[in-house]
C-alpha positions in Angstrom: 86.3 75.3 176.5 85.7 77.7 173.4 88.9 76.8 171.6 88.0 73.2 172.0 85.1 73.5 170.2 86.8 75.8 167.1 88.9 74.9 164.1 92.7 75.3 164.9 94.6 77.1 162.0 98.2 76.4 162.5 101.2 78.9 161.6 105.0 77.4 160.9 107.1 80.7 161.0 110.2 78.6 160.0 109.0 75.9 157.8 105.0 76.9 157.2 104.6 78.3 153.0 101.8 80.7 152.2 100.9 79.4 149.0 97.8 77.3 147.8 99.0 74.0 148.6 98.7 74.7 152.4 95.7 74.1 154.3 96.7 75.7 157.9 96.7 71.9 158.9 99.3 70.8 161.7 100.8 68.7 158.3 100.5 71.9 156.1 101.3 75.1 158.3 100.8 78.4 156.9 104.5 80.6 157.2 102.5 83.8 158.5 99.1 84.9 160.7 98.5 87.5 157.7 97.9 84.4 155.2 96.1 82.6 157.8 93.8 85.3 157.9 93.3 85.9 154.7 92.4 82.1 154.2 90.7 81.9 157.9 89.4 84.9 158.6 88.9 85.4 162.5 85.6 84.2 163.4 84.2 81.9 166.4 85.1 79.0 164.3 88.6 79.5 164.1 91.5 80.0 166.8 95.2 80.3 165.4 98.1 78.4 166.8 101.7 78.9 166.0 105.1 78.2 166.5 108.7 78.0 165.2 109.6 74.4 165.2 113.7 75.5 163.8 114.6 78.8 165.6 111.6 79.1 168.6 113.2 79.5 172.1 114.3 77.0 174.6 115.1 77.6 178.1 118.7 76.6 179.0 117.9 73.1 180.0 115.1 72.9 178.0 114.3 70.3 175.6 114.0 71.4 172.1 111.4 68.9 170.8 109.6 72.3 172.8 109.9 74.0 169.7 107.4 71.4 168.0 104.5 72.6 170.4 101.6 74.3 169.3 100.7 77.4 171.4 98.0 80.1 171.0 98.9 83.3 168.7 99.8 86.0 171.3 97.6 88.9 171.6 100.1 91.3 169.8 100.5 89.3 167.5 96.8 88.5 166.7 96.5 92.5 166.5 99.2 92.7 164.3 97.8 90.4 161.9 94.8 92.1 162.4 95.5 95.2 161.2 97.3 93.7 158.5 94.3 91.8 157.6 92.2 94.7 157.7 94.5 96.5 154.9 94.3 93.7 153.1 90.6 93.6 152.6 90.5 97.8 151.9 92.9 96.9 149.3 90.4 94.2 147.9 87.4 96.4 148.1 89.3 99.6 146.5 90.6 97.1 143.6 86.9 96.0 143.3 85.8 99.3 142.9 88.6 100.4 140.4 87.7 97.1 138.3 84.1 98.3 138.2 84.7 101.9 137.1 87.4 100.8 134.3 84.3 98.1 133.3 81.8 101.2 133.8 84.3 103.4 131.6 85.4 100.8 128.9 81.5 99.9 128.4 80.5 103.5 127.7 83.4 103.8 125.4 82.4 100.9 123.3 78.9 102.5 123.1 80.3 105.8 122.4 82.3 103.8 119.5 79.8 102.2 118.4 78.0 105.1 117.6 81.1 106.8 115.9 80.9 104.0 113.5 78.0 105.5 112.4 79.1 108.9 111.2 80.3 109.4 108.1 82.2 111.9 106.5 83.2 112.8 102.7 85.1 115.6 100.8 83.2 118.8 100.2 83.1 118.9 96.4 82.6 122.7 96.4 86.1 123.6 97.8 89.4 124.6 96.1 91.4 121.8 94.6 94.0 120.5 96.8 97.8 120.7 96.0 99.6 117.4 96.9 102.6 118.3 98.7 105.6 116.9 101.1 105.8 117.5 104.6 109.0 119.7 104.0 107.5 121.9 101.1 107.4 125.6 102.5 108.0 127.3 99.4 105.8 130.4 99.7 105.1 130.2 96.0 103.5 126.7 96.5 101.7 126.8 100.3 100.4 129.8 101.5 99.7 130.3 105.2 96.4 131.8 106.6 96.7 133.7 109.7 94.9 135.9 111.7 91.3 134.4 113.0 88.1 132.8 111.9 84.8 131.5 113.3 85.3 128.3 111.4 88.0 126.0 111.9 88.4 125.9 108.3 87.2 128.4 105.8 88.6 129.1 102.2 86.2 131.9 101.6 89.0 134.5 101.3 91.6 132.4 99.8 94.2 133.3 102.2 95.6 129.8 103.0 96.6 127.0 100.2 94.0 123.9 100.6 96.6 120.6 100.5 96.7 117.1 100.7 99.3 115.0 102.6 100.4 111.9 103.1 101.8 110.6 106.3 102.2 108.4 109.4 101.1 109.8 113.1 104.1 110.8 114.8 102.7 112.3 118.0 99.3 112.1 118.9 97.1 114.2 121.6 93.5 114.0 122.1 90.9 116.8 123.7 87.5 116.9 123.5 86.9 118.5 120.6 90.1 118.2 118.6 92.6 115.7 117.8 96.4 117.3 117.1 98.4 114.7 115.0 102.0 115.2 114.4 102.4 113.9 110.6 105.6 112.5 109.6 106.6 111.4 106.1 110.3 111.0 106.6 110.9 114.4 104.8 109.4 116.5 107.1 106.6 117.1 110.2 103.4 119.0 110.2 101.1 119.4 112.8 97.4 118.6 111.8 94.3 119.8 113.5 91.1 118.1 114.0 87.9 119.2 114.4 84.2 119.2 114.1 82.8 116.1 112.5 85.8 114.6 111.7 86.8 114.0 115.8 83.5 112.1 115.8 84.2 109.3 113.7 85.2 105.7 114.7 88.6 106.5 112.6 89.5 109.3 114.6 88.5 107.9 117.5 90.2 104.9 117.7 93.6 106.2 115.7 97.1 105.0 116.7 100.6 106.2 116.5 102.2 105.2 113.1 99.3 104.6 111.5 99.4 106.1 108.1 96.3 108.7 106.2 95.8 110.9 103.8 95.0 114.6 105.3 93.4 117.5 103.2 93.0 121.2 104.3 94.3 124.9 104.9 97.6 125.7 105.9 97.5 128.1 108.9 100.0 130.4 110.5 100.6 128.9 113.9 99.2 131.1 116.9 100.7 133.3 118.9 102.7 131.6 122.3 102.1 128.3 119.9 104.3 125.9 118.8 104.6 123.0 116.1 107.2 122.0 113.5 107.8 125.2 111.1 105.3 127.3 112.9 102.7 126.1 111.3 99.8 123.9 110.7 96.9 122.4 108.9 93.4 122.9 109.3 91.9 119.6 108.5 88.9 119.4 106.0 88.6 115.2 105.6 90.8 112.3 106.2 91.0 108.5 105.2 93.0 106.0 106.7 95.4 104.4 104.5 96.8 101.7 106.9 96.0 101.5 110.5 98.9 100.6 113.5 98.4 98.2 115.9 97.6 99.7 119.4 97.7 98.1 123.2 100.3 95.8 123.5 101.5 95.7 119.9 101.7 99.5 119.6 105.1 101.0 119.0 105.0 103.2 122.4 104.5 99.7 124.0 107.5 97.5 121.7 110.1 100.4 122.2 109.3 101.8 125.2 112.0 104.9 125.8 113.2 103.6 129.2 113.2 99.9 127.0 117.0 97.7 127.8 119.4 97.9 124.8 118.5 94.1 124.1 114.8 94.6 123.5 115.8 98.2 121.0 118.5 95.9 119.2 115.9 93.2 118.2 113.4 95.9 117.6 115.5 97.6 115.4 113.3 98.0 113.0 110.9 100.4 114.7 113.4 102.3 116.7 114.4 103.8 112.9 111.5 105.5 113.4 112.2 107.5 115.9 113.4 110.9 115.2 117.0 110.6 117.2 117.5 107.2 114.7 116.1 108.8 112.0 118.1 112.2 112.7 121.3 109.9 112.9 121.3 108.3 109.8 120.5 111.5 108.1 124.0 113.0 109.2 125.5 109.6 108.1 123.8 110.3 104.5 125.0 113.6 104.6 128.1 112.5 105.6 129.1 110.5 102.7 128.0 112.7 100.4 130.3 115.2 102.1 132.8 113.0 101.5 132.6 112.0 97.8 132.7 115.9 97.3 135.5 116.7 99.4 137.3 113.6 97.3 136.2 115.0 94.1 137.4 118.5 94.7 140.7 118.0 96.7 143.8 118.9 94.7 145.2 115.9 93.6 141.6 114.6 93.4 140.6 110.9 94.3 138.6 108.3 92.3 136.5 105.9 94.0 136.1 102.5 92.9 134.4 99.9 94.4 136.6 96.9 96.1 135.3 93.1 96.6 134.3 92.1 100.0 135.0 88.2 99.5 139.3 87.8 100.0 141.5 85.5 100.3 144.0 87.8 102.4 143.9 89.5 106.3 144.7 92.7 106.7 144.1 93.7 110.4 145.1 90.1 111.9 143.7 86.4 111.7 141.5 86.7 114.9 139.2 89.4 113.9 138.5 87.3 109.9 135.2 86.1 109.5 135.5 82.8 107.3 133.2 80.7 105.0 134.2 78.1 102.2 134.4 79.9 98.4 133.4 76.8 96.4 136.2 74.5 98.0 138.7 77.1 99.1 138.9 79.6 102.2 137.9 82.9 102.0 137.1 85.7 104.4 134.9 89.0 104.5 137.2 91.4 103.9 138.7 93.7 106.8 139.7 96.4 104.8 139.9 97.4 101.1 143.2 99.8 101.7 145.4 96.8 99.9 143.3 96.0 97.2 142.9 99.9 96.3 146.8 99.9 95.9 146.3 98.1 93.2 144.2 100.7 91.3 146.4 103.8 92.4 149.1 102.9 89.3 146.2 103.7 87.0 143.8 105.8 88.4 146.1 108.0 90.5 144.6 108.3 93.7 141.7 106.7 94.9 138.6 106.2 97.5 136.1 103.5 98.7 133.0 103.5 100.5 132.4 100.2 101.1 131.5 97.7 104.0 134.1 96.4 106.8 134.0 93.0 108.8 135.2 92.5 111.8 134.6 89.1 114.2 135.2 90.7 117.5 132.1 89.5 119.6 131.7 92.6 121.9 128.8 95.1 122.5 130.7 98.5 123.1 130.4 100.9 120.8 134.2 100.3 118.8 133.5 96.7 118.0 131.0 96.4 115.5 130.7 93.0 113.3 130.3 94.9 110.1 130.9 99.0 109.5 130.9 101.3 106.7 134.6 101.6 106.1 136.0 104.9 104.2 139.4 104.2 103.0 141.7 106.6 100.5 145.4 105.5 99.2 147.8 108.1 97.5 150.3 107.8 95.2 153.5 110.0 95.2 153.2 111.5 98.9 155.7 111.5 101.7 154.6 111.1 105.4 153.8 114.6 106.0 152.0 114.9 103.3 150.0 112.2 104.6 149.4 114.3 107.8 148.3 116.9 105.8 146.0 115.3 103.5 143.4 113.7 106.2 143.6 116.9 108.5 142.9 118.7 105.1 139.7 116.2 104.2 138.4 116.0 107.8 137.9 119.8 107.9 136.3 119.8 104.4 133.8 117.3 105.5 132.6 118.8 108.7 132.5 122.3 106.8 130.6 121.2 104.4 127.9 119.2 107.0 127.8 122.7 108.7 127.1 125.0 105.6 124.2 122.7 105.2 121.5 124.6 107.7 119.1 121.3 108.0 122.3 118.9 108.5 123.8 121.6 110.7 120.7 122.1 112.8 120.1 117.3 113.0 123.9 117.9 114.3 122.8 120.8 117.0 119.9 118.5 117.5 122.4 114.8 118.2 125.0 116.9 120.1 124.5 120.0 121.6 128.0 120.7 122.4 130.0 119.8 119.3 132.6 122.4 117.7 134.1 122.0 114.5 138.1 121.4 115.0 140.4 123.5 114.5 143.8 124.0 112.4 146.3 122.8 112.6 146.0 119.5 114.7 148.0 118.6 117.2 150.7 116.8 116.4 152.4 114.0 119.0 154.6 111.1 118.5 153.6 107.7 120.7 156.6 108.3 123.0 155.3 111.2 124.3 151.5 110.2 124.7 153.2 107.4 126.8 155.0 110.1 129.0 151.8 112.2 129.2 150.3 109.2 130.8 152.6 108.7 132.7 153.0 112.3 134.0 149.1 112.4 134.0 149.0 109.0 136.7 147.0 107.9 134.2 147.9 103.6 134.3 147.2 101.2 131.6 144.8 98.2 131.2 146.8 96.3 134.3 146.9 99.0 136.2 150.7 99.5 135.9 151.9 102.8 134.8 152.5 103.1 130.7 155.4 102.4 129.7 157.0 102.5 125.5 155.3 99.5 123.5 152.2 99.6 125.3 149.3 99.3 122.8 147.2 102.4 124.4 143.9 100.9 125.5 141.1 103.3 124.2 139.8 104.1 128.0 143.5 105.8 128.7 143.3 107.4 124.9 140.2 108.6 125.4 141.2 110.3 128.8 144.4 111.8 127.6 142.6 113.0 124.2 139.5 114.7 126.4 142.0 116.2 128.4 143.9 117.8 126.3 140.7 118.9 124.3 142.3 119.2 121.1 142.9 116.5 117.7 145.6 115.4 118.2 147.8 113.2 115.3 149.4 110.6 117.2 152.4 109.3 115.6 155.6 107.0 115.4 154.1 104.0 116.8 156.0 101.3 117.5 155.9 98.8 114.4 155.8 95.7 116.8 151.7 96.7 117.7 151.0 97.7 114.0 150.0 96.0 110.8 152.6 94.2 108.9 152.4 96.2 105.7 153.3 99.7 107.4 156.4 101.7 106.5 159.3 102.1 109.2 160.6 105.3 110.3 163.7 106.2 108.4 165.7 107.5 111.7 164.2 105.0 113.6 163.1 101.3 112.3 161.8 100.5 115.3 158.5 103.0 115.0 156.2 102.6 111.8 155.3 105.9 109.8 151.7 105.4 111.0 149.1 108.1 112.6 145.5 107.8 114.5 143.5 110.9 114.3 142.2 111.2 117.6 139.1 113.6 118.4 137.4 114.9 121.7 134.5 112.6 122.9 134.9 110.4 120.0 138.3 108.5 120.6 140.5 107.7 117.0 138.5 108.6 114.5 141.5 107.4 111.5 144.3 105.1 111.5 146.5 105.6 108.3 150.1 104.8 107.6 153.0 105.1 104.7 153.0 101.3 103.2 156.4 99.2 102.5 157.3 99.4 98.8 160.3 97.4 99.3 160.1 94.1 97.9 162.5 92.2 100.5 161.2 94.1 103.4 157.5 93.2 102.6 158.9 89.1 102.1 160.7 89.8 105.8 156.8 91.3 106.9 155.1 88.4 106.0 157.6 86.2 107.1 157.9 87.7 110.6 154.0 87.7 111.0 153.8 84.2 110.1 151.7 85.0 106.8 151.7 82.6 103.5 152.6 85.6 101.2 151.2 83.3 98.7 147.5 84.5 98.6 149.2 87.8 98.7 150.7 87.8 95.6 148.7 90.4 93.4 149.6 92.7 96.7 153.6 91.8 96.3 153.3 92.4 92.4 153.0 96.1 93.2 156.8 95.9 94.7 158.3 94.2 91.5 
């Protein structure tokens, strides 16, 4: 008789949904007694019915139209969902209460900020002039560090530490109660800057966020013993202004570039990641780099001159596929490939040359060997014989990492980036294709089908990679077959069938240079083109250099 007189909430375990739209009506079932529950919560006025109108059991010669029944909720059941219910409402009350502290908390911070926006602070006209200095200037001539200890936080009364003024964007940041560490950065250097006193009471300091960028004035310090911070040392902060505040919450940079952030989100954010010091520590060694190499290109005996190729052609060099296109007022033209053919045409009057210039390649793939456009160092020598070829590039890749190495800021970014890298040593290896092919082959090592190697394979980099790691050495690997290399390479003399060609290949890197003896036989270069299926007449300031 009770049941007749209460609300009947009805449960669908195949076909009920738990979403809004339901009611617990016989037309609109709920999928589950929890959500039933939470909707319905057990009182006198409700009873729960159920039933699993698809998959509910029949007896043997039972009628299934059974299944469309509604019976009463079992007691385990009810208990279950009970208990589940129960939880449920805990979790409510708990959220409640953590929504009223944050409320509690974030109220007492505004007031505690609005407050702060009533301090002010200004420069103390009665201490030493500050010297204006770079993050990276620790010439002792210049900054002088206090050390030892005083009761103030700053104090120039002795005149033991140099009073300066920075300039800078917040690195790191770490609040206490009374002191604020900042970690400045300027892109020349760090320095960690101490806050205290008055200054951690204002609404600026307060409310500061990483990257934003200030001016900071006071003492240099010694850091303290068992501390640590960029140099070993610090400023001891007199006043501060804000120069340009960052965004913070969800625009802050922590928040945009996130460390455990997917590739996608740190490519289109590009422009922030720079600032980070592995991005920043990379294309420090790429600076370095180039400038190693324009030395090593100046001093090398014969030296090389670099000139500066065009990146709009008219000509491939690396095959049609990879050429991105576009229409040079009414004609077709293409960003170049590489400049190697164009700086033939200097070497007749400039003896041997170099270029530092900018690469295209249309190869749509994100793995680290296929990039759309790449800084593309390129030499070409006049007068040499293969071996001399050999020699040359083993000769200019030692010079350059020697010289990256001598340097003890590039030498310690490189530490820094890769932990386990060793210069290489001399001589390289030297090994001809056919006997990479048997390596792998020895080595059960099978190419991109899965087959094992065999000779006029094109080595896929995943089996080069594995042979070269293995080996652990450079290795010079040449005599390729001419059929997988660019047209314009030289033939073996005792064998046409192999081109004069090498690719440097390094430890953990893969091939790090391709280079090759050219043809400077007119008919053979006319048989080249012919054989690739190239119009040798856009070519024909390249061909020149054969008549």
């Amino acid at each position: 008789m009770a049941e007749a007189s209460t609300k009947p909430v009805h449960v669908d375990e195949d076909t009920g949904l738990d979403e809004a739209k339901s009611d617990g009506s016989e037309q609109h079932p709920y999928k589950t007694l929890l959500f039933a529950h939470i909707h319905y919560p057990p009182t006198d006025g409700v009873h729960y019915v159920t039933r699993k109108s698809q998959t509910g059991p029949v007896s043997e010669d039972g009628d299934p139209a059974e299944r469309l029944l509604w019976k009463p909720a079992t007691k385990s059941a009810l208990k279950k969902a009970n208990n589940l219910y129960e939880q449920h409402l805990k979790k409510i009350a708990k959220g409640d209460q953590i929504a009223i502290r944050e409320k509690q908390e974030q109220d007492k911070r505004q007031q505690i900020l609005e407050e702060a926006k009533k301090v002010t602070i200004s420069q103390d006209a009665s201490l030493p002039k500050p010297t204006h200095i770079r993050l990276d200037q620790q010439d002792p001539a210049i900054v002088k560090l206090r050390s030892g200890e005083s009761k103030q936080d700053v104090d120039y009364s002795e005149g033991r530490g140099t009073r300066v003024k920075v300039n800078g964007r917040i690195h790191r940041l770490r609040s206490q109660k009374d002191v604020i560490f900042i970690t400045l950065s300027d892109g020349y250097g760090f320095l960690q800057c101490v806050l205290t006193g008055p200054l951690v009471t204002t609404y600026d300091a307060m409310t500061l966020t990483l990257e934003t960028s200030l001016t900071i004035y006071g003492e240099m310090w010694e850091v303290p013993p068992g501390k640590h911070a960029p140099d070993n040392r610090e400023l001891h902060a007199d006043f501060f202004e804000i120069i340009g505040k960052a965004a913070g919450d969800k625009e802050a940079i922590s928040t945009r570039v996130a460390p455990d952030a997917d590739p996608q989100t740190l490519y289109d954010n590009r422009h922030l990641v720079l600032r980070g010091e592995t991005s920043s520590s990379v294309l420090k060694v790429r600076a370095a780099s180039l400038r190693a190499f324009r030395q090593t290109y100046e001093e090398i005996e014969p030296s090389c001159l670099e000139v500066t190729p065009p990146c709009m052609v008219q000509t491939q060099v690396e095959g049609g596929a990879t050429l991105f296109s576009f229409n040079y007022y009414g004609e077709e033209a293409y960003l170049t490939q590489s400049s190697q053919l164009y700086l033939e045409t200097c070497i007749a009057s400039l003896g041997n040359v170099f270029c530092v210039a900018p690469s295209f390649r249309a190869e749509k793939s994100l793995t680290r060997r296929h990039l759309s456009e790449y800084t593309h160092i390129e030499a070409e020598l006049d007068f040499i014989n293969f071996e001399d070829l050999l020699n040359h590039l083993e000769e200019v890749i030692c010079r350059v990492v020697g010289i990256l190495l001598a340097s003890p800021a590039i030498s310690k970014l490189i530490k820094e980036l890769n932990p386990t890298f060793e210069p290489p040593t001399r001589p390289f290896m030297r090994m001809k294709y056919s006997d990479a092919i048997q390596w792998l082959i020895d080595n059960k090592i099978p190419n991109e089908e899965g087959q094992p190697h065999s000779f006029g394979d094109d080595i896929a980099e995943a089996a080069e990679r594995k042979m070269t790691d293995t080996i652990n050495k450079v290795i010079l690997l040449t005599h390729i077959p001419a059929e997988i290399k660019a047209f314009y390479m030289k033939k073996d003399p005792e064998n046409s069938k192999l081109a004069e060609c090498v690719d440097i290949l390094v430890p953990g890197v893969g091939e790090l240079v391709g280079g090759s003896m050219r043809i400077d036989d007119y008919e053979e270069l006319m048989a080249a083109y012919d054989k690739e299926g190239i119009d040798p007449k856009p070519y024909y300031w390249y061909t020149d250099q054969r008549k």
